[in-house]
C-alpha positions in Angstrom: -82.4 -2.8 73.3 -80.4 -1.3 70.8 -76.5 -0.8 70.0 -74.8 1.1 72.1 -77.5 1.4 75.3 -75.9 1.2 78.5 -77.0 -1.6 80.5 -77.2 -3.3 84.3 -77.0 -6.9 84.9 -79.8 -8.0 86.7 -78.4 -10.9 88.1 -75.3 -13.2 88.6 -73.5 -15.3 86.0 -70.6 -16.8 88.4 -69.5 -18.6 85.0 -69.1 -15.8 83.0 -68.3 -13.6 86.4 -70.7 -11.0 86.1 -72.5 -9.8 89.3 -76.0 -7.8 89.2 -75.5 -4.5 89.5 -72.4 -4.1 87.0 -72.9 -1.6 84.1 -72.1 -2.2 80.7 -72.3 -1.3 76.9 -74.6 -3.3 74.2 -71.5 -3.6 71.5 -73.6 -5.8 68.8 -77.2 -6.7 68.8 -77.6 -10.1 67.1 -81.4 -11.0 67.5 -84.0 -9.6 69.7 -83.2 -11.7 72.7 -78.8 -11.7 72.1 -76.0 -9.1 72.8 -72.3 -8.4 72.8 -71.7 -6.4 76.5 -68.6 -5.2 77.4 -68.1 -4.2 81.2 -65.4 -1.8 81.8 -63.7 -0.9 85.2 -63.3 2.7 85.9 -60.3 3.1 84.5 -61.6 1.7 81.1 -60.1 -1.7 81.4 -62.9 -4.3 80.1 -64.1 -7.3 82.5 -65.9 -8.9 80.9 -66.7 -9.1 76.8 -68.9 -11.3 75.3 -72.9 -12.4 74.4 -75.2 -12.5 77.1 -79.5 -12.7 76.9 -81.8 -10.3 77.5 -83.0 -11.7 81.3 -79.7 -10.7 82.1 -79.5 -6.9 80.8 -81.9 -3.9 81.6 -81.5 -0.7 79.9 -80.2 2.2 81.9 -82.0 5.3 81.2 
């Protein structure tokens, strides 16, 4: 996973309230396993912004 790859949640974080299935952008890359996501609604306005792990992101291709 690199900067800027879009990605899918693969699964819920209630805390951070996430849901599987949302899409998102990698922002930062800060090790092999961390990222900065930021989810945006359609009209742009972000969700949710901050680190999350890799069992939680899969690349969309």
């Amino acid at each position: 996973m690199k900067q800027f790859d879009v990605v899918k949640i693969t699964k819920d974080n209630l805390i951070e309230g996430i849901t599987k299935g949302q899409i998102g952008t990698i922002l930062e890359v800060y090790d092999d396993n961390h990222f900065e996501v930021e989810i945006c609604d359609s009209n742009g306005i972000t969700l949710f912004l901050g680190a999350l792990s890799r069992d939680f992101l899969e690349v969309v291709i």
